[in-house]
C-alpha positions as CSV (number, residue, x, y, z in Angstrom):
1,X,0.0,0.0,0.0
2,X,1.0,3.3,-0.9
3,X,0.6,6.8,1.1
4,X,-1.5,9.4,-1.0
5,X,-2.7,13.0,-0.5
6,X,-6.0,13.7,-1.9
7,X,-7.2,17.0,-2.4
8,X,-10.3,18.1,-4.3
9,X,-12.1,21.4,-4.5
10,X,-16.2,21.2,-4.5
11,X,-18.2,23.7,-6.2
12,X,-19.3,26.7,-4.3
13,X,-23.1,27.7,-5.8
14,X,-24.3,24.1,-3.6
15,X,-25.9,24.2,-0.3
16,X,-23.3,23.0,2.6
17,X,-25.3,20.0,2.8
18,X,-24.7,19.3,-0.4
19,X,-21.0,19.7,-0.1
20,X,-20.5,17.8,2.4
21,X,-22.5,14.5,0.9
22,X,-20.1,15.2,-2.3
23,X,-16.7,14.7,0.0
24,X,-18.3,11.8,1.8
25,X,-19.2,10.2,-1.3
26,X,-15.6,11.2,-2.1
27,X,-14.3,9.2,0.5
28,X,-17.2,6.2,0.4
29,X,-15.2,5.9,-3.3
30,X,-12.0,5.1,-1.2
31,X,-13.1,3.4,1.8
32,X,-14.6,1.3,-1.2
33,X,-11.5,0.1,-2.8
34,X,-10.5,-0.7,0.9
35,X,-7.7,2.3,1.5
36,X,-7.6,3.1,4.8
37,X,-8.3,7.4,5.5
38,X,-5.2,8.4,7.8
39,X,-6.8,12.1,7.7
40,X,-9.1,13.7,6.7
41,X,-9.3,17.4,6.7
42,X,-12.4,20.1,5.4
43,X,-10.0,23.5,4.5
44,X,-13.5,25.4,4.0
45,X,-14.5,28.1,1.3
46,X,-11.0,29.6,-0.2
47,X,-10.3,32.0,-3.1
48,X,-9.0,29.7,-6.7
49,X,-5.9,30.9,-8.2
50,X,-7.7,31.1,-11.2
51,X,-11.2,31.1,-12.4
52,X,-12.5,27.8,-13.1
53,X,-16.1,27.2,-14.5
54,X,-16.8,30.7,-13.9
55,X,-16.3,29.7,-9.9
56,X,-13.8,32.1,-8.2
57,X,-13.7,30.7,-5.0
58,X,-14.5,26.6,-3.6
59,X,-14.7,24.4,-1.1
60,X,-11.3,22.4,0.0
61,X,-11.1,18.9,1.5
62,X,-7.5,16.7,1.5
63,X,-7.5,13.2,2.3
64,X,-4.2,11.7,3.6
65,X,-4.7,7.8,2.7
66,X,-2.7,4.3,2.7
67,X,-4.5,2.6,-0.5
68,X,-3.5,0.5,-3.4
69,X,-2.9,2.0,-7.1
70,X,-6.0,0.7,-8.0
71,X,-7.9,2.9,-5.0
72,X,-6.1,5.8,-6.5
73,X,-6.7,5.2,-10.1
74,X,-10.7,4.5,-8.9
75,X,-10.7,8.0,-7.0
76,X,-9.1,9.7,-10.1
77,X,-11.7,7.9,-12.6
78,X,-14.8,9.1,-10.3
79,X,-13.6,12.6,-9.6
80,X,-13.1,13.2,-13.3
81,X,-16.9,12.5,-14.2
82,X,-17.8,14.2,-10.9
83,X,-20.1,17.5,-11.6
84,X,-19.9,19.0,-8.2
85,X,-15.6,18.8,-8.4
86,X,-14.1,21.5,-9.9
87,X,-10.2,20.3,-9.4
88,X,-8.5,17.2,-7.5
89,X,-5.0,16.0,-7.6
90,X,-3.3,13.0,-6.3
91,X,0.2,13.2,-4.3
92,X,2.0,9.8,-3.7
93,X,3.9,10.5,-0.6
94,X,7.3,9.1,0.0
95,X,8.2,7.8,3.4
């Protein structure tokens, strides 16, 4: 198992219940795939570097998980088709 940071920003015209069933499905995706969530952390409503969508500002959330390739390739896959994401990236963390 590999250590990965998973951050994703979540559109900001939803309500916050909303939001926050997006990141949980987010992490239902890995929990899923069986990687285990190390830490999970909500970074709340920040301004983008740049617009994206037309959406100036977002909603940040970073995961810190132990999980296989196949869990990260799974999270990539779904957060590509996800609506309600406007960014994510995956960090493989070296020990």
């Amino acid at each position: 198992m590999n250590k990965y940071e998973m951050m994703f920003v979540v559109r900001p015209d939803m309500e916050e219940a909303e939001i926050r069933k997006t990141a949980e499905s987010m992490k239902k995706v890995l929990t899923d795939s069986k990687a285990k969530i190390l830490e999970e952390k909500s970074m709340g409503q920040r301004e983008l570097a740049y617009e994206v969508k037309k959406f100036s500002t977002g909603y940040y959330y970073l995961f810190v998980v132990e999980a296989t390739t196949k869990a990260e390739e799974e999270f990539k896959r779904v957060a590509r088709i996800n609506e309600n994401l406007l960014r994510h990236i995956v960090i493989k963390v070296e020990d």
